[in-house]
C-alpha positions in Angstrom: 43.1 47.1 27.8 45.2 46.2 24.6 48.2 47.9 26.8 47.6 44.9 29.3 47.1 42.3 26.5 50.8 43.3 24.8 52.4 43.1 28.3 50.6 39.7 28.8 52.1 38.4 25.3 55.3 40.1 24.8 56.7 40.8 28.4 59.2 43.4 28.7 60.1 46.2 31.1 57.0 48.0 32.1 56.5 51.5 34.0 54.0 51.9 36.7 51.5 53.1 34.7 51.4 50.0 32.8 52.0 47.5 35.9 48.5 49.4 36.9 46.7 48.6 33.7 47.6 45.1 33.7 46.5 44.9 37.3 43.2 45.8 36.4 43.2 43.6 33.3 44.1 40.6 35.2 41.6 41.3 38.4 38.8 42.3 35.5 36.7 38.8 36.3 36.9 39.2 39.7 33.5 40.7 40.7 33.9 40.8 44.7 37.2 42.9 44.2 37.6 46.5 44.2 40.0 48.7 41.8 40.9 52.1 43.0 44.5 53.7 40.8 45.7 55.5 43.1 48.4 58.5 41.8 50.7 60.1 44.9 54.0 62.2 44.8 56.9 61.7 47.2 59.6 64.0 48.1 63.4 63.0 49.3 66.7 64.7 49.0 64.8 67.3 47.3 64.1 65.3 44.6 60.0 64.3 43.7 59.0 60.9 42.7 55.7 60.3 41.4 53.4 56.9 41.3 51.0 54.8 40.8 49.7 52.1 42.2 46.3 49.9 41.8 44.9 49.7 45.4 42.5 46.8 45.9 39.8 45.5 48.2 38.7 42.0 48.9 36.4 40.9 51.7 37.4 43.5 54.0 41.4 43.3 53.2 43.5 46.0 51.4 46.7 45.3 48.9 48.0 47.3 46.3 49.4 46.3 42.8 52.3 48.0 41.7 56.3 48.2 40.5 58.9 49.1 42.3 62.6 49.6 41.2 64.0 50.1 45.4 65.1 46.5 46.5 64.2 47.0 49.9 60.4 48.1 48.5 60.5 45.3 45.0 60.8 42.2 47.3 58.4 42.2 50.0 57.1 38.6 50.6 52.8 38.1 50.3 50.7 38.3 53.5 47.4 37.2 54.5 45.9 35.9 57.1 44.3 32.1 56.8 
């Protein structure tokens, strides 16, 4: 966790890896969540991507945290249901 405390207290870029360890530093408390990383590959234009996000569970609902450098992937606005 001292990976997610630096990032908490002297921001700067991060990689996915990282953005996955300070996930699961900031959702640490929460005891009615759960943390699954979660590695995958992808493959376009011949070219293979690798990630990794932190999936998450809460009270039935999924989400993921995660980085992104693809605008149309980065921006996506928060949903849940009321």
């Amino acid at each position: 966790m001292a990976t997610a405390r630096m990032i908490v207290y002297k921001p700067g870029p991060i990689k996915a890896v990282e953005a996955v360890f300070l996930a699961l530093y900031l959702t640490a408390g929460l005891l009615s969540v759960e943390r699954i990383p979660v590695g995958f590959k992808t493959k376009f234009a011949d070219e293979v991507t690798q990630h990794t996000v932190l999936l998450v569970k809460c009270n039935g609902k999924y989400g993921a945290f995660g980085i992104n450098s693809n605008p149309d992937l980065m921006t996506k606005n928060l949903q849940f249901d009321r």
